[in-house]
C-alpha positions as CSV (number, residue, x, y, z in Angstrom):
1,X,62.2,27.4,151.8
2,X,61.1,30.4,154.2
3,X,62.1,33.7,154.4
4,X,64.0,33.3,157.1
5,X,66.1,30.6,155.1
6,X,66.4,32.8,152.3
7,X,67.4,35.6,154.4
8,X,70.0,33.0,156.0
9,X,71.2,31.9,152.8
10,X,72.0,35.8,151.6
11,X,73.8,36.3,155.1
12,X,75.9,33.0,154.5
13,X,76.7,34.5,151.4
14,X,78.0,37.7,152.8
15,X,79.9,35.7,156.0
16,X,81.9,33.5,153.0
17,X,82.3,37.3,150.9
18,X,83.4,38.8,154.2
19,X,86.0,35.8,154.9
20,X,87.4,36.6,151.4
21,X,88.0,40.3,152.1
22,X,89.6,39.1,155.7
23,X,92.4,37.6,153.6
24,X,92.7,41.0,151.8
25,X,93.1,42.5,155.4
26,X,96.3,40.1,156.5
27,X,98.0,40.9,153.4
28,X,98.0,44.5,153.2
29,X,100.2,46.8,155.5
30,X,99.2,50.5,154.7
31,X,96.7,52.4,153.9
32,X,97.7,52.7,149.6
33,X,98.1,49.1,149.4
34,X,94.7,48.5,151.1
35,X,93.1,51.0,148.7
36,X,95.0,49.1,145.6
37,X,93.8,45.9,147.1
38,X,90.2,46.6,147.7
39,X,89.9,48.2,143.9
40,X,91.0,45.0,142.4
41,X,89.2,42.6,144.6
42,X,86.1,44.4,145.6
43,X,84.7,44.8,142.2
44,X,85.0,41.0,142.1
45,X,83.3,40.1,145.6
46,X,80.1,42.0,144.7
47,X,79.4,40.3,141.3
48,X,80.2,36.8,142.7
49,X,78.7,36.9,145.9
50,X,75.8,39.2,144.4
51,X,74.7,37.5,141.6
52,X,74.8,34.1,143.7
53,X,72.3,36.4,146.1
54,X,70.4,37.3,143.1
55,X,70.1,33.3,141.7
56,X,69.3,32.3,145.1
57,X,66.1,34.3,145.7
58,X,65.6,33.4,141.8
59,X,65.3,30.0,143.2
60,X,63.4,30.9,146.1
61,X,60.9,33.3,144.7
62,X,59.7,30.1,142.1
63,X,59.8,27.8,145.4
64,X,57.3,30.5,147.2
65,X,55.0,31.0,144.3
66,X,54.8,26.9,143.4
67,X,54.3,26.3,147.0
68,X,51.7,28.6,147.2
69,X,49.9,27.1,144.0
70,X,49.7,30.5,142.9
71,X,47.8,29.7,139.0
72,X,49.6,30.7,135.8
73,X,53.6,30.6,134.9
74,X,56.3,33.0,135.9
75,X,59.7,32.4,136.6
76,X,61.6,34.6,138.3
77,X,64.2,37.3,136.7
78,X,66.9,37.8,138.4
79,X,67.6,41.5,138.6
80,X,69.9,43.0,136.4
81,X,73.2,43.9,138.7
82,X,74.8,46.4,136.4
83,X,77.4,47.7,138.2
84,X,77.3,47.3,142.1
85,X,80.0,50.1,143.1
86,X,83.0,47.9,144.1
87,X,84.9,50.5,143.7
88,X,82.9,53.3,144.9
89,X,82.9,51.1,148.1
90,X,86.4,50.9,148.6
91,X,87.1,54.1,148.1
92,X,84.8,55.6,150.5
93,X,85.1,52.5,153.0
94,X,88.9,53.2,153.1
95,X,88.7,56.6,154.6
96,X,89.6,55.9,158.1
97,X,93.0,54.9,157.0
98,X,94.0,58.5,155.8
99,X,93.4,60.3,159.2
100,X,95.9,60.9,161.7
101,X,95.3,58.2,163.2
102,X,94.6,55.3,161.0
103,X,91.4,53.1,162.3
104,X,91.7,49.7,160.5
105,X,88.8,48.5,163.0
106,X,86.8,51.3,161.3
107,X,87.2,50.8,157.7
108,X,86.6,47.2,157.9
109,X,83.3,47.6,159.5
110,X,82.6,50.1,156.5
111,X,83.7,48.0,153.8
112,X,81.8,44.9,155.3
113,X,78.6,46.7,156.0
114,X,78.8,48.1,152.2
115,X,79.7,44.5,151.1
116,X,76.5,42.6,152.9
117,X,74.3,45.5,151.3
118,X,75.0,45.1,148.0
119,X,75.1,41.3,148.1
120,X,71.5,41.5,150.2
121,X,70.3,44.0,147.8
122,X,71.2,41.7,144.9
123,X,68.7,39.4,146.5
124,X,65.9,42.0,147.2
125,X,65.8,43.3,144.2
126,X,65.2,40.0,142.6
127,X,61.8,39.5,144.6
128,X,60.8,42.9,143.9
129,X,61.5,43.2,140.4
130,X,59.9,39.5,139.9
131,X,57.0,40.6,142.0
132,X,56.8,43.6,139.5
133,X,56.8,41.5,136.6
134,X,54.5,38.9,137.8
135,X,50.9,39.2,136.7
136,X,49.7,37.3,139.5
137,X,51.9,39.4,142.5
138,X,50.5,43.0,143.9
139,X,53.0,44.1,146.0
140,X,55.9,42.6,148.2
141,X,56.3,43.3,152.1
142,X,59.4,43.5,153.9
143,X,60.3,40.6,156.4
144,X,62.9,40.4,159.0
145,X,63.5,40.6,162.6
146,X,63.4,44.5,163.1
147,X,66.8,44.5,164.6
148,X,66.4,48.7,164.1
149,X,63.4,50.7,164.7
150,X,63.6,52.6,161.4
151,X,63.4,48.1,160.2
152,X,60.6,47.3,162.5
153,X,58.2,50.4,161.6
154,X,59.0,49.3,157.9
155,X,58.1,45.5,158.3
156,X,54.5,46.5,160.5
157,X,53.5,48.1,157.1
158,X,53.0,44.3,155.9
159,X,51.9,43.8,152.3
160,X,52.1,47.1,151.4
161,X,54.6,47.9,148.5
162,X,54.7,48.3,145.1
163,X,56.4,49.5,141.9
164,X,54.6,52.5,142.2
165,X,54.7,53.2,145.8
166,X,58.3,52.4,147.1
167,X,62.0,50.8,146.8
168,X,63.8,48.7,149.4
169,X,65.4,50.7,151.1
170,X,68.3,49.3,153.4
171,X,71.3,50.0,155.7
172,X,74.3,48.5,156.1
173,X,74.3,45.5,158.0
174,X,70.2,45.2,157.2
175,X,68.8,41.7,157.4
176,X,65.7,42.4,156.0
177,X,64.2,41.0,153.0
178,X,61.3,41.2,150.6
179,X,58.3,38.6,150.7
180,X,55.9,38.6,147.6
181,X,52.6,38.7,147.9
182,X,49.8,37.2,145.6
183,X,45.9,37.5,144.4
């Protein structure tokens, strides 16, 4: 599988995430019942959808390195989710429905941007952490389609990050993902 599939499979997971919370949206009529909504539900969305991220670049990253006949074992660790800030996300996200004039547009595009960057970063961190771990791995580069400039300035770096020198660092909406890269 490439990178670009893997990347897919992480944005199908956030579309099917996304048409979860769209069902939230058609229920609720106010602002307090979309708070209450969002605190029960998105706690939920990020640990489903996120750790399915998480397994699926798992999978990949064990795909990459066999097909790379890179020598030695490893398997993959998925990385360790904790807590992803459902909440935290719904209660910033919500904002826009508290102002004078309440902008429903607004907060969904918050929540959903929050929503895809947890469930991506689920996934990255799982092929940076692995790469980390792996003895046979010295760094990771970021892959993507520089749909930003700050995106694009990070992916011409190419294979140039590790434990020691950087995080992934992402945005909302990001569809940038980590590569490993091996001896």
């Amino acid at each position: 599988m490439s990178t670009s599939a893997l990347r897919q499979g992480v944005a199908d997971l956030s579309t099917l995430a996304n048409a979860d919370l769209a069902e939230l949206w058609r229920t609720v009529t106010n602002a307090d019942e979309a708070r209450a909504a969002l605190l029960e539900i998105l706690p939920d969305l990020c640990d489903t959808y996120g750790s399915a991220a998480s397994t699926l670049a798992a999978d990949w990253y064990d795909e990459t390195r066999d097909g790379l006949r890179v020598a030695g074992r490893f398997s993959a660790i998925t990385a360790d989710l904790g807590d992803l800030g459902g909440d935290v996300l719904a209660r910033w996200g919500i904002a826009p429905l508290f102002g004078a004039d309440p902008n429903w547009l607004a907060a969904q595009t918050l929540i959903e941007g929050g929503l895809q960057r947890r469930i991506a970063n689920a996934s990255r961190d799982t092929v940076t952490g692995s790469t980390y771990a792996d003895p046979k791995a010295v760094g990771w580069q970021r892959v993507g389609n520089g749909d930003c400039s700050w995106c694009e300035m990070l992916i011409s770096r190419g294979a140039v990050y590790t434990e020691a020198s950087s995080q992934f660092a992402a945005h909302d909406h990001c569809q940038c993902g980590a590569m490993p890269q091996f001896r």
